[in-house]
FIBAPA-172513 format. One record per residue (C-alpha): x, y, z. Coordinates in steps of 0.05 Angstrom, whole numbers, padded with zeros to 5 digits, always signed. Example, Ala and Ser with C-alpha at 12.3 -4.5 7.8 and 13.67 -1.06 7.14 Angstrom:
<sites>
+00246-00090+00156
+00273-00021+00143
</sites>
This chain:
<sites>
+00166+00129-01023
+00109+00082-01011
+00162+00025-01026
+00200+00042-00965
+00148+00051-00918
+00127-00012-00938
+00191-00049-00926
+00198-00003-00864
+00124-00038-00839
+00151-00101-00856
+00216-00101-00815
+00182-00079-00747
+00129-00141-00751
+00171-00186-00780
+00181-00244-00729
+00140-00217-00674
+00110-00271-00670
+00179-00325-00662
+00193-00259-00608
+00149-00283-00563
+00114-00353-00566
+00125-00387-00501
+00132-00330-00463
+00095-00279-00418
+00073-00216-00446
+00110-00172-00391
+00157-00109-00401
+00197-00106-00384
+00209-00183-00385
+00238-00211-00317
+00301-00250-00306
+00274-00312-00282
+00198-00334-00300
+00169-00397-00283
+00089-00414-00308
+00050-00471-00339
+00050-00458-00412
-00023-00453-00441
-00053-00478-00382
-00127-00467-00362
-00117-00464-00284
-00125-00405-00263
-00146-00352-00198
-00194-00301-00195
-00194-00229-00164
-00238-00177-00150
-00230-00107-00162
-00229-00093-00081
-00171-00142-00063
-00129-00119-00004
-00060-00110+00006
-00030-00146+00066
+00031-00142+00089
+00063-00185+00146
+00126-00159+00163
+00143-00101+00210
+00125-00031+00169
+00120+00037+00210
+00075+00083+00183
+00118+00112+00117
+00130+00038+00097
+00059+00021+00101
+00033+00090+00057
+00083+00086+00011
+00062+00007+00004
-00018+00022+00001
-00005+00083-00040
+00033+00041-00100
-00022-00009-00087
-00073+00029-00099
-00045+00062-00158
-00020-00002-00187
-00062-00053-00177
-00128-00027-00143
-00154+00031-00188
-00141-00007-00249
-00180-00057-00239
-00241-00022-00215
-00238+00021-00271
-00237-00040-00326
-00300-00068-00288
-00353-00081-00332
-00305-00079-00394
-00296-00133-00445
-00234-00172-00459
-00175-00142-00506
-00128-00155-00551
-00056-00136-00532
-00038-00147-00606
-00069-00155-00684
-00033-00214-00687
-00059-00262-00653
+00010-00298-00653
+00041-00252-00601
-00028-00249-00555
-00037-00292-00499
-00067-00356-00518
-00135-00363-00519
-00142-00402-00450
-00208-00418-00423
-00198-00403-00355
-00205-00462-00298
-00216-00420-00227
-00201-00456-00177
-00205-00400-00127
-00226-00322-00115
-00161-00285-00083
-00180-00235-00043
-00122-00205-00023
-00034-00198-00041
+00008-00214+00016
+00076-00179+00020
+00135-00193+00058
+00193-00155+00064
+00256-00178+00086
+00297-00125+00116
+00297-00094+00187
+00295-00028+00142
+00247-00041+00092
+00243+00040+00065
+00305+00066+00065
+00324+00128+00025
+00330+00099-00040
+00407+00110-00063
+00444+00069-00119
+00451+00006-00095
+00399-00015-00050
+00362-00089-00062
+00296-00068-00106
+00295-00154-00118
+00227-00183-00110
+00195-00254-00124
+00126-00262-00146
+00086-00317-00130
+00008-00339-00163
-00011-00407-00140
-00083-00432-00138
-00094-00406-00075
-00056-00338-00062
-00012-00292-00096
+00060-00273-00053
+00107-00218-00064
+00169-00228-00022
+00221-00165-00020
+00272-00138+00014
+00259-00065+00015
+00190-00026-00013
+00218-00009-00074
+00221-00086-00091
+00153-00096-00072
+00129-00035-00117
+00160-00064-00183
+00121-00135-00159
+00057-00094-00162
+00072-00077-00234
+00092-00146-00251
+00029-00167-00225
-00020-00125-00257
+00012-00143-00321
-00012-00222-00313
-00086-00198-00293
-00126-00215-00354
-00208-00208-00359
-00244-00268-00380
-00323-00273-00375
-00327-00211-00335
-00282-00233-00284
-00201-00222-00265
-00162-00277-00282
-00096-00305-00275
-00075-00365-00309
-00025-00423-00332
-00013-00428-00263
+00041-00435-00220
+00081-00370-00232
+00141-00364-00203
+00184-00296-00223
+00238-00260-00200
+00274-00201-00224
+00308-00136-00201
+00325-00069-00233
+00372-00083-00294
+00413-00022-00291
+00430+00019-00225
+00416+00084-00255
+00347+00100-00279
+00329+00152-00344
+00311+00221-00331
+00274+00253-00396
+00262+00331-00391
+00215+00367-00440
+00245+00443-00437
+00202+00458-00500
+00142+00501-00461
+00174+00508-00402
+00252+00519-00409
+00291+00500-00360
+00359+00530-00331
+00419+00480-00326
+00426+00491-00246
+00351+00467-00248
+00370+00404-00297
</sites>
């Protein structure tokens, strides 16, 4: 028994580290990322940056935009304030480099742009959820079509924030990446165990 859970811990770290190298620690990973491998340039952020968005939003649009913000991005950060760096692995072959960061500038805030003259439609199969995310030395850009783009850019993002002598970081700047929604049809998972369900409800 303790032979096969051995060779069963073997097989799921075996090559993690040939996974990865050259590559952003993002999941899932994007279709198209662009960055400056291992190096030090880099942004910082504080944990009250703004959201601001340039393109026409009524008043849905720009709640459902804060609201993801704030969840995503926002609350995070204010609640790792004060905390030290981690580790995202053991091995420090699949962790970010150890980059000494090089700010060049404090961001202050995200600007979003969306694209369509209907930027929150009711989400159906089929609509664009595309975004591209931009980090240059001086401002990070999210450009979308609809909301729902925008809202998998703030989790993209958040993902690239990294805390580095009690500051928010972002480095190996540029980063350039785009992506959209793999599949059209997303996973529904439904624990009936304490409270069963009915299959009209399902």
């Amino acid at each position: 028994m303790l032979f096969i859970f051995i060779v069963f811990i073997s097989s799921v770290f075996a090559g993690n580290g040939l996974n990865v190298q050259n590559q952003l620690l993002l999941m899932p990973y994007p279709s198209s990322v662009s960055f400056q491998w291992k190096s030090p340039l880099a942004i910082a952020l504080t944990s009250s940056i703004q959201l601001n968005v340039k393109s026409t939003c009524n008043t849905d649009c720009m709640n459902f935009l804060k609201s993801n913000f704030n969840h995503t991005i926002s609350f995070p950060l204010q609640q790792q304030t004060g905390l030290q760096d981690f580790k995202v692995s053991l091995f420090k072959e699949i962790d970010l480099p150890r980059i000494t960061p090089s700010v060049s500038s404090v961001i202050t805030d995200v600007v979003v742009e969306l694209s369509s003259s209907n930027p929150m439609p009711k989400l159906q199969i089929g609509f664009d959820e595309s975004y591209i995310l931009e980090v240059t030395t001086n401002s990070i850009s999210i450009k979308a079509v609809t909301v729902y783009g925008a809202r998998h850019a703030f989790e993209t993002l958040l993902q690239l924030i990294r805390i580095s002598s009690n500051k928010f970081v972002i480095s190996q700047l540029p980063i350039k990446i785009s992506d959209a929604p793999r599949f059209k049809w997303r996973g529904l998972m439904v624990d009936p165990s304490r409270n069963p369900l009915s299959p009209l409800i399902v």
